[in-house]
N, C-alpha and C positions, 0 to 999 in steps of 0.2 A: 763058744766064740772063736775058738781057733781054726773050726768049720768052714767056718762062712766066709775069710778071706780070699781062701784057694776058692770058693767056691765062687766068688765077687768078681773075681779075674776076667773069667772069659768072658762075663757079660759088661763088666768095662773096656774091655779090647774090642768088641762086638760093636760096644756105644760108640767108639774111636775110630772104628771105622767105618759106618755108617757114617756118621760126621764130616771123613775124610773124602767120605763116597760124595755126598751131597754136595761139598765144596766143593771136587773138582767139575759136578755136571750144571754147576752154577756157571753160566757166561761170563765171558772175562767184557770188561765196558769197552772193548776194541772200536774205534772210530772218533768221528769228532763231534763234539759238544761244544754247546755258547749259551752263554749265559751272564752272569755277572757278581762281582762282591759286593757286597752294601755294609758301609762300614760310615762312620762320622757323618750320617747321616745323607750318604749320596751313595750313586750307583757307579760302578765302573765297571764296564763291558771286558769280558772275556773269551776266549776261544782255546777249549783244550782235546788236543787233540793223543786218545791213547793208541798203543800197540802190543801186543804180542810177538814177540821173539824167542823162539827158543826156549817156552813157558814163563820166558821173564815179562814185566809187564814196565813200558816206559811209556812216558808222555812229556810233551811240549806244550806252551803258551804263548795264544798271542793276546797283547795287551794294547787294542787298538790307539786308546787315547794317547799311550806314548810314542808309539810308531814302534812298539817288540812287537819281532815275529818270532818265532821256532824258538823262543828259550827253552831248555833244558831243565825239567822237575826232576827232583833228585826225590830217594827215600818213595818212589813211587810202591806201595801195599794195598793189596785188593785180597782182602780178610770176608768174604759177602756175611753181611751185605756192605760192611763197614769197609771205609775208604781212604786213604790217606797219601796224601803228596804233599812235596814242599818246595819252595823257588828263591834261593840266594839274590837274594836284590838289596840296591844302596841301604835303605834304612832298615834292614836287620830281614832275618829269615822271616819268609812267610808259610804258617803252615796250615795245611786242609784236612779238616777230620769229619767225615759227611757219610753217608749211607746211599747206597745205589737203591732204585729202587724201580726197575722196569726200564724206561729210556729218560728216565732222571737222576741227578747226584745233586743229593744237596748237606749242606751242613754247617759247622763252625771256622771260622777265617781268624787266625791270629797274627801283627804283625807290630813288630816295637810298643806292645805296651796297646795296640789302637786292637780292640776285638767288634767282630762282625758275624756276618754269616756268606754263604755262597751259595747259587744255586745252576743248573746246568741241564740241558736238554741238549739230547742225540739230534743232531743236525742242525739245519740252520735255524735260528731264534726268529721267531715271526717276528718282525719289524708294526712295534706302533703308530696309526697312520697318525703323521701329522699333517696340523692342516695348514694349507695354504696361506705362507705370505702374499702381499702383494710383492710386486720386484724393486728393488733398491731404487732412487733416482740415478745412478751411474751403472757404467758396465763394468764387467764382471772378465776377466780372460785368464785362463789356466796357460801357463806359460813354459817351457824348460829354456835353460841355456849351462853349457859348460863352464865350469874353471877349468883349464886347459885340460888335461889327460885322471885330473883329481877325481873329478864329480860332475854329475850333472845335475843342479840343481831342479826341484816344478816346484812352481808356486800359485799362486792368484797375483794377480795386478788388478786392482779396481782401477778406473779413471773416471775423472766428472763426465757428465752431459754434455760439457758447451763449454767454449775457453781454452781450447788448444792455440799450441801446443803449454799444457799443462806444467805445474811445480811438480815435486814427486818427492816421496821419502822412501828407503829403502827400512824398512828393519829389521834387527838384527838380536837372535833370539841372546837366555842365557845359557848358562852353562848344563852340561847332559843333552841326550837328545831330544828334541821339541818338535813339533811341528808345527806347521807354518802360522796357527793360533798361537801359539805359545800356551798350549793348553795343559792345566794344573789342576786337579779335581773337580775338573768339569766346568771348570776359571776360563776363558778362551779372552784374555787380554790384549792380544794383536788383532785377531779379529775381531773386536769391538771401535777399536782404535784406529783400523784401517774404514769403518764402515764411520767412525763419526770427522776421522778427515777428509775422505773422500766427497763429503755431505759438503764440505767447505773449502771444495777445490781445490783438493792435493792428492794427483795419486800417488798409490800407495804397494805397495811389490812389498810381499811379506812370502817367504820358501819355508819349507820343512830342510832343517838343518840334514847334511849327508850323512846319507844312510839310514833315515828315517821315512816313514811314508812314502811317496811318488821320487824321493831325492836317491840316487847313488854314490857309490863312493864307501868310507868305513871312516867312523872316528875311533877307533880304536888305536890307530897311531897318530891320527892329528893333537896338534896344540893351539893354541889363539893365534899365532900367526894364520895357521892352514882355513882357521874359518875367517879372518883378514882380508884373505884371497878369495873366500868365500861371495863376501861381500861386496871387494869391488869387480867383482865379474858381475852384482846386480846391477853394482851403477852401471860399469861397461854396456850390459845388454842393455839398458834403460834411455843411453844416446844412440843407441842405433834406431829408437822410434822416433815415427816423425810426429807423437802425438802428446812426449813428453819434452819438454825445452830442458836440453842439455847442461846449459847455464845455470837451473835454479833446481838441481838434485842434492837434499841433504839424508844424512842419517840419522838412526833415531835406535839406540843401542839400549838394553834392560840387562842391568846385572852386569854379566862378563861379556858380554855385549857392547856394554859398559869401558871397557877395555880393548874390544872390537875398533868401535867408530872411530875413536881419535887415531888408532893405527892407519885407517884406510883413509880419513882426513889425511893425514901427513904424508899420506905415499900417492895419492891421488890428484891432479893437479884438478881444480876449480869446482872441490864439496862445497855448496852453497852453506850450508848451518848444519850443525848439532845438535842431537838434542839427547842426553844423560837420564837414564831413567835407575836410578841405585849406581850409577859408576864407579870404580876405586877411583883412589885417591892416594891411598898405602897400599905399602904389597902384598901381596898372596900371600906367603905369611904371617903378616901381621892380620888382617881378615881370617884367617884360619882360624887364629887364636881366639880372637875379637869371637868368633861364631861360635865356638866350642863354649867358651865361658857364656857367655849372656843366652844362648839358648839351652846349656843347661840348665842355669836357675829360670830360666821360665816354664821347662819342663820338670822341675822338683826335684834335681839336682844339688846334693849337698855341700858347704863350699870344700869338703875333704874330698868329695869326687871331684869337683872343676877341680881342684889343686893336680888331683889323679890323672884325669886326662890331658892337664898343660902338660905333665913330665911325662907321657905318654909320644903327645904330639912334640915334643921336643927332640924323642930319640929319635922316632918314626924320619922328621925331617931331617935330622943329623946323617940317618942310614943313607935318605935318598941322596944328600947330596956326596956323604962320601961312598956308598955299596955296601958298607961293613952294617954291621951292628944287627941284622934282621933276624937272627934264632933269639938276641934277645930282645928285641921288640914284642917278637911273636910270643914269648915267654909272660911278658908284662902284660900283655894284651888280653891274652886267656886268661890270668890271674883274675884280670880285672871283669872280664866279663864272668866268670863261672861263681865272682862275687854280686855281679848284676843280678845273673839268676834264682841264686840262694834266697835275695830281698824280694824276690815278686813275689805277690800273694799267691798265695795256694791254687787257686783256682787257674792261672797264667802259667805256674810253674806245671802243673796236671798236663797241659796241653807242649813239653817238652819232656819227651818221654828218656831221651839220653842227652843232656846237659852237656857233655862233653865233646860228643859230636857238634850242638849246635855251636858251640862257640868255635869251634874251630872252623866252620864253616863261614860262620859270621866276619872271622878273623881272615882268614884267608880271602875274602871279597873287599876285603877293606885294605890291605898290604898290595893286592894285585892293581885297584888306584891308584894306590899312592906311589907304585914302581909305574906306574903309563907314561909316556915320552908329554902328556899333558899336564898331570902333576909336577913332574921335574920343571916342567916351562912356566907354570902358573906359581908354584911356589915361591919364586926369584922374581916373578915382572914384577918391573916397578913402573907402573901407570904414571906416575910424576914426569917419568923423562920424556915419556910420550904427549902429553899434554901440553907442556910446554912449549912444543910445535905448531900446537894448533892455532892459525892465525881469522878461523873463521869464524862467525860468529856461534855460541854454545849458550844452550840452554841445560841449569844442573838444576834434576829434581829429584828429591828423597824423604820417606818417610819417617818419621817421629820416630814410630817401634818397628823400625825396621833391624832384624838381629840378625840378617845376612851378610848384610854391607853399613854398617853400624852410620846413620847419619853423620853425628857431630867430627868424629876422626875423620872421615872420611870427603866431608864438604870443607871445611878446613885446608885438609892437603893440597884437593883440588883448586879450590880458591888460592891457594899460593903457586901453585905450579904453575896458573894460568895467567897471572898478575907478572910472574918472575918473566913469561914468554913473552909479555908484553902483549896479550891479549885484553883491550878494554871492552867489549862485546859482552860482555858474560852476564847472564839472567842466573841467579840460584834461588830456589824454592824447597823448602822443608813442608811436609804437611801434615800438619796435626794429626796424631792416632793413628796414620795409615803402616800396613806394615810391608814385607818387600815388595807384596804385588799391588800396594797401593788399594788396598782394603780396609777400611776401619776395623780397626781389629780390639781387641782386649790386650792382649798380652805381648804381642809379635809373635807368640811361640808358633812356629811351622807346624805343631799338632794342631793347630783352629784352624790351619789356609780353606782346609773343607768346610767347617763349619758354618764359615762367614758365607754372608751375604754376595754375588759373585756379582760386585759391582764395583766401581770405582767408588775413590771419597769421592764430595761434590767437590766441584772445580776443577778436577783433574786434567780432564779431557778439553776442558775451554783453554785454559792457560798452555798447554799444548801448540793447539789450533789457532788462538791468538796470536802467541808467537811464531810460530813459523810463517800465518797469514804476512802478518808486518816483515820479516825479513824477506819472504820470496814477493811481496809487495801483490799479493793477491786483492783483486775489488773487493771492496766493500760489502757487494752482494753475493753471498753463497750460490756456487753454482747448483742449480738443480735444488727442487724444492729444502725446506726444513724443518719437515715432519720430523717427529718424535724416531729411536731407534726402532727398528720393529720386533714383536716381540719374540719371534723365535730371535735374534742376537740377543735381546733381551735374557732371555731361559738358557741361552748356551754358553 
């Protein structure tokens, strides 16, 4: 027996290095690839693009439907055929564990708890033909205009047929970057909303928020004032046409958006109406809280962890607003996540190969928000004092299980700030089961937004349309036919 070690040697250094041979004359997946995740039962297109430097191997992503380009995969390893990258984003690390195989990479997609799969082809992804709509009853016009030296907005403007010079709504996305649908797993809620008002003679101006899509600009230092300005640059461009009447342009704000209109209401002289889709009502902080707690227990959240991350969010906010406190934020933060970890089943924890990396990765993406000149601005507005300016007419709508912008506090506040302004005008509507995107939902929980059905509740879109008809004092008769939607808006 004592033989056979020495003699084991060279023909395991032999195996090691032949192995080493083969790996290095294996090609490295240099170039770009597209493809997609499929995760909660939908697709989401992406584009990754690798490199060679130096023997080291980096890649980027773009992630069309949000409007990312060139993000930064970290932890990029190319083991052949085995493959692995990851990408620091709002709702927790996502990581890619897949196998190259010829001018393919496909594999397993994990991301907060939500697992999928990926897949990925060298070069450009053959597009499925789709088929032909007929064309809307209204036109269609791809638009840019500037906020002064900030950004230049592009958007779509639809306008009816017949009936100029037309009403017009500007909207105005929510918070993060969106683009001009307002598009959420594959949700496109503006564009649905501008194709069923424009159906009933209201155009409609809806832009990709700056720095996303066709838009420029950076929000990585803007706050809600800067997207403010944002939007009454739409209304600004909106009276230089001579094809929308100046007089009867209102807005129509979703979320922080929500927060948006009544600002540009108050600084804008002659917004025809409003219209609140989840508005605040309380401040950024109290919403903070409100979100943390009620979307934890919808997500299965125990009440010792909501207790966990209120005193969590309590330091986190105390640091921002005085500077101090952030090693130990950061302390509490890890603790808390490397106990997240521990709890995941086996099979979730398998796919986080160093626990201690990820949460610090996780943690640092979430501190680098909450120090943004946007956080600091969001965490203190208080929506109340803005509201109460508003002297125009306001339409407030919100859903049941909505766990973003919590209905009942939140309609409440509004209803007294607008009463206290002396504003008699005001429409409010609550709707049954819908949740923040106005989805019939189960739960509210933000983990089903994909699940769900990508439609409105019913009546959403009429009580809309109704009212803003009767405020901008539109006819009776819908300009331009009133066919059903068509069904590609339908499927997107």
């Amino acid at each position: 027996m004592k033989t056979r070690g020495p003699a084991l040697l060279p023909l395991l250094a032999a195996a090691a290095l032949l192995a080493a041979s083969l790996r290095a004359a294996e090609p490295t997946p240099d170039g770009h690839f597209e493809g997609a995740i499929t995760v909660m039962g939908m697709d989401l297109e992406i584009k990754v693009d690798f490199k060679t430097v130096e023997k080291a191997l980096s890649a980027t992503i773009d992630i069309p439907v949000q409007g990312a380009r060139g993000l930064p995969l970290s932890s990029v390893r190319h083991e052949p055929p085995k493959i692995h990258f990851e990408l620091v984003a709002g709702p927790g690390l996502a990581t890619f564990d897949g196998e190259v195989k010829g001018d393919e990479i496909s594999g397993r997609f994990l991301q907060a708890g939500a697992e999928g799969t990926f897949r990925l082809k060298r070069g450009a992804a053959a597009k499925a033909e789709v088929p032909k709509e007929p064309p809307p009853p209204y036109r269609q016009e791809e638009v840019k205009f500037r906020n002064g030296d900030e950004a230049t907005l592009a958007g779509t403007l639809t306008i009816p047929a017949a009936g100029a010079p037309h009403p017009a709504v500007v909207l105005i996305t929510g918070s993060g970057p969106r683009n001009r649908d307002e598009e959420i797993f594959g949700f496109k809620p503006f564009r649905i909303l501008a194709d069923h008002l424009t159906r009933k003679g209201i155009a409609v101006l809806r832009c990709d928020d700056r720095g996303v899509g066709e838009s420029t600009g950076s929000m990585a230092q803007a706050t809600t004032e800067d997207f403010a300005g944002d939007a009454a640059a739409a209304v600004a461009f909106l009276r230089t046409r001579p094809d929308i009447d100046p007089k009867r342009i209102g807005l129509l704000g979703h979320s922080e958006g929500g927060i948006v209109a009544p600002m540009v209401a108050t600084k804008t002289e002659g917004i025809a109406f409003v219209v609140l889709m989840s508005g605040m009502g309380v401040t950024g902080e109290r919403v903070l809280f409100d979100q943390a707690e009620l979307i934890g227990r919808a997500e299965g959240s125990s009440e010792e962890d909501v207790r966990k991350e209120a005193g969590i969010q309590k330091r986190v906010f105390a640091a921002v607003r005085s500077g101090q406190g952030w090693d130990e934020v950061r302390a509490d933060a890890k603790k808390e996540a490397l106990a997240r970890v521990a709890k995941m089943p086996e099979e979730m924890r398998k796919t986080i190969p160093d626990p201690d990396r990820y949460a610090d990765m996780m943690i640092e993406g979430q501190l680098a928000m909450a120090r943004s000149p946007w956080f600091r601005f969001f965490l203190d507005c208080d929506p109340a004092k803005t509201l109460e300016k508003v002297k125009c007419p306001v339409l407030a709508l919100f859903g049941e299980k909505d766990l973003e912008v919590p209905a009942e506090s939140n309609r409440k506040a509004m209803e007294a700030a607008l009463a206290k302004g002396g504003n008699t005008d005001v429409t409010v509507k609550v709707f049954p089961g819908a949740n923040h995107l106005y989805q019939a939902a189960r739960t509210g929980g933000v983990s089903e937004y994909a699940a769900l059905k990508k439609e409105f509740v019913p009546g959403f879109l009429d009580t809309i349309s109704s009212w803003i008809r009767e405020k901008v004092r539109v006819g009776a008769t819908p300009a331009g036919p009133t066919a059903p939607v068509p069904a590609e808006v339908e499927a997107n």
